[in-house]
Structure formats: C-alpha cells, structure tokens
N, C-alpha and C positions, 0 to 999 in steps of 0.2 A: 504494500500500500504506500502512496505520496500521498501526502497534502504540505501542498505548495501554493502563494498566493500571491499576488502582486497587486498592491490596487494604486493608483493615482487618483490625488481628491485636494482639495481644500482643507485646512484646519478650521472647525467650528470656533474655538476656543484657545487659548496659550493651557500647554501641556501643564498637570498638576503634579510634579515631582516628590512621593514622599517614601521614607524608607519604611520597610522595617523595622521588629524589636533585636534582629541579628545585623543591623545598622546595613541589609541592602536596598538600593536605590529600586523602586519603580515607578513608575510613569502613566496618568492613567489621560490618553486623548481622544477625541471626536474627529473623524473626515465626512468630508460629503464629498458624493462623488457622483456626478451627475450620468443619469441614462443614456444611450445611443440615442435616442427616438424622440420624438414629442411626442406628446401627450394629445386627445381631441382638443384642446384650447391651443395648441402650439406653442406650450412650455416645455420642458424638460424638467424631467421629475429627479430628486436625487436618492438614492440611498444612505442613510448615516451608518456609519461603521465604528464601534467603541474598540478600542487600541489599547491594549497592553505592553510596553518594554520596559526591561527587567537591565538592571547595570550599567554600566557605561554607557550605554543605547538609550538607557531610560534619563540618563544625564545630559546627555549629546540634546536628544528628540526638547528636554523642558531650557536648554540654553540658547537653542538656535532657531525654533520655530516659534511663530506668532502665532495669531487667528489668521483667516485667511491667506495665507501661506500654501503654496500649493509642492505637492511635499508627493512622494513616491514610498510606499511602503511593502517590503518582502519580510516574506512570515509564514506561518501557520496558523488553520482558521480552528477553535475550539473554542467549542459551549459550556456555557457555565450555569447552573442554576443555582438558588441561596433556598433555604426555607425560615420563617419569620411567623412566630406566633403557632407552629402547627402547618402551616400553609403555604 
C-alpha cells in the first residue's frame, strides 16, 4: 500500500506552533484549495484541508508562512476521530 499526497492551496490562517509535554514542536494549519471546475453560479468551490507537521517542519511551516500564502504540501492523508462526553 502508498499513501502519498501532494496538494497546492492557500493558507487560511498563520500556522499555530505548539509543543509538546516531551518539548516536540507541532504545527496545526488550514489550506484551501480551490476545484478544477465551476460550480452552476460560475465560482469555484474550494476544499479546506487541516495540516499537521510535526518538528523542524512544524517550525519551518509557523516561521515562514502567513495567511494567504500559497504554499505546496507532500504528506500523508490520515483520519482522526476524538470522543467527548461519551460521543
């Protein structure tokens, strides 16, 4: 099996940089990344994508990109779910 991912997008937001209780860096950001296609009204829809880097990456990504920043991203895509309350 691969999973491999490449997307080019926008940044919604300036990256949130924080560590660890083992003092490692992670990084938690938003891209938007607009459709091939328009839409029936003839806009372009985009997808938001939430971004995790972890170390150095996750240092690099919150010193050197802003909001709107249009940025290139190589990775791997994995799901996450939380449970809260029972639910």
């Amino acid at each position: 099996m691969y999973n491999r991912v490449i997307l080019i997008g926008r940044t919604t937001a300036d990256a949130e940089l924080q560590y660890t209780k083992s003092n490692k860096a992670f990084a938690r950001a938003t891209i938007a990344i607009n459709r091939r296609y328009k839409n029936q009204n003839g806009d372009y829809e985009a997808d938001f994508i939430n971004l995790v880097a972890w170390s150095k990456t996750a240092e690099l990504l919150s010193e050197y990109t802003r909001k709107g920043m249009l940025i290139s991203v190589e990775g791997e895509l994995r799901s996450s779910s939380y449970e809260k309350d029972g639910q």
